[in-house]
Structure formats: C-alpha cells, structure tokens
N, C-alpha and C positions, 0 to 999 in steps of 0.2 A: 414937360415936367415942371411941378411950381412947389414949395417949397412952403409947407403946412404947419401952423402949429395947435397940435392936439391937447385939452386939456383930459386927459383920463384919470381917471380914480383920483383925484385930486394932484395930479402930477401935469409936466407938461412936456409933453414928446413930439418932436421933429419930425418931419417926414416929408423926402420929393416927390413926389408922387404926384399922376397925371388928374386932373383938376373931377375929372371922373371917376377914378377908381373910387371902389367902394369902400366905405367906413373898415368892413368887415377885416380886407387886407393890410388897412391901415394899424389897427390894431393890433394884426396878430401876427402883420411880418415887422410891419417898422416898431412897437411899442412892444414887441415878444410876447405878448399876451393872448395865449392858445385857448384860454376859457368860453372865448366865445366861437361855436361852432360855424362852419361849413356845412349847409345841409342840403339848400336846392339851388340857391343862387338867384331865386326868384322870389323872394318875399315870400314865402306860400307857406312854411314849415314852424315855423318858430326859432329854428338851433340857433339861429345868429343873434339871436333879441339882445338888444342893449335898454339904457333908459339914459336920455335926454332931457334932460327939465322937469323927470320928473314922466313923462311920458315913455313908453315902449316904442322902438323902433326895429324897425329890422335893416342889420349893417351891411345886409348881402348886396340890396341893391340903393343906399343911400351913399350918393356920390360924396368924398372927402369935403370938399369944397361949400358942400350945405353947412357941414357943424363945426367950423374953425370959429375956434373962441370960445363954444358950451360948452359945458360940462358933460362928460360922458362917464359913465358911469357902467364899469363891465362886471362880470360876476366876480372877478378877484377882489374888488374895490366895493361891493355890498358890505356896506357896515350897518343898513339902519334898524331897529330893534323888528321891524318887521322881516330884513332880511335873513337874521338872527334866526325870530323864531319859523321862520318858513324852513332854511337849511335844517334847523334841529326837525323841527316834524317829517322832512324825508327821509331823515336817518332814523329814528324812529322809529318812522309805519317800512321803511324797507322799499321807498318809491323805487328809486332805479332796480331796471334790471341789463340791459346794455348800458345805458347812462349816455348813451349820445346826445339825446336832445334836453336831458337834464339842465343845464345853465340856462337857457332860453325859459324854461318852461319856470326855474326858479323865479327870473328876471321876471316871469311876465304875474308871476303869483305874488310877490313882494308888491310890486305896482298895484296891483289889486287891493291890499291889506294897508300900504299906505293911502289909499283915499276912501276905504271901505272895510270897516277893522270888524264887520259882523256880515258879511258875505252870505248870503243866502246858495242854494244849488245852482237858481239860475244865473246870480251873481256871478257864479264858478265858471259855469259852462261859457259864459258870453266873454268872460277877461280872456280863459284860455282859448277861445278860440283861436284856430290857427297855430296854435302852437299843436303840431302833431309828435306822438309817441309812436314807435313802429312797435314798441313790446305792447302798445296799449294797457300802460299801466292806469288809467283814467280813474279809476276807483280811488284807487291809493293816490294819485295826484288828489283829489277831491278832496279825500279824508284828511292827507297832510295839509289842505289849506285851511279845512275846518279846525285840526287840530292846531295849527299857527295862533289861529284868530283867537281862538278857546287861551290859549296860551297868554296873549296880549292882556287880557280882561283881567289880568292881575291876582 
C-alpha cells in the first residue's frame, strides 16, 4: 500500500492504495465518484473512459501510480462548453436507453468536439470507437454529436 495524491475535477484526493490498482477504483472507492463506470475491466468497452490531459483513457486498467499529479478529469467534473453541449444533445435526441456506458461514451465524444468542433461521420465512428453500447444506441450517439458541434457554431 503507498499513499496517492489524486488531482480529480479540479480537487485533490488521498488515496492508499496498491501502486497498481486501477485509476477506475481509485476514483470511485477512494474519491466517491460512481460516474465513471465498471464495464470489462479490460480496456475494451469504453464505460470507464476518463480524460487526462486532455486525452481519453480508460481507468479500468491504468494503474494509480501512472497519473499522480495530472489532472483527471471524470464526468462529474466536465465543465467545458463542449461538455455542456454534448450532455444537452443526449438529453435531447434521448441517447440513453440503459445508460450504462453513457459517461464513457460522453467522456469520449467531449474529447472529440474539443479538438474537432466540425466532426465528420467518420470523424464519429473512429473517436467512438471502443466505446461500446449494449442498447446500441449508435445512431442517436452520432446524431447527438452532430447536434453538439451544430450547437458550438454559435
């Protein structure tokens, strides 16, 4: 056990935890922050996606020990006008329909929209990939990022 300090959403949380454990647990037993999902525990699915720098990661299998000191940044803590307008376009178009892998799939469409504010289809398909939906809402994810970006252009 070694003794962590997490910068989340702009806060900075404690944590003993073994030099391995994953991001994912660090957040969401030691920082109480249940936003970000449990989905495979294998990087494969998307539900865990955080952003790092600015980048998407996935916290299921990145060990604590890699991000002491960045900034991380969970879906509770999405403030940027891009996150904004992506959240409002889900509610919206009606994306979720279980809503399990929804924060991941937010996380990973924000990222997209902050470095690519006019996203093409393929643009879509290649950010989200990895990020899976079991309702297969894929459409309405699509639409809501389209309608994000639309949203942006003022």
């Amino acid at each position: 056990m070694a003794a962590f300090t997490l910068r989340i959403n702009g806060r900075s949380h404690s944590v003993d935890v073994d030099p391995d454990t994953p991001l994912l647990w660090a957040i969401r037993d030691g920082a109480g922050l249940t936003g970000t999902k449990y989905g495979c525990g294998v990087a494969q699915c998307g539900a865990c996606t955080v952003q790092i720098g600015g980048a998407t990661l996935r916290s299921c299998s990145l060990p604590v020990s890699a991000v002491e000191g960045r900034e991380i940044t969970t879906i509770e803590g999405l403030q940027s006008k891009e996150g904004r307008a992506v959240q409002q376009a889900w509610a919206a178009i009606d994306v979720p329909q279980c809503g399990y892998c929804q924060s991941g799939q937010v996380m990973s469409a924000t990222a997209l929209l902050e470095r690519n504010s006019k996203p093409t289809d393929r643009d879509i398909d290649l950010a989200m990939n990895g990020n899976i939906c079991r309702c297969a809402t894929y459409v309405r994810i699509r639409a809501a990022i389209h309608q994000a970006a639309k949203s942006l252009e003022g």
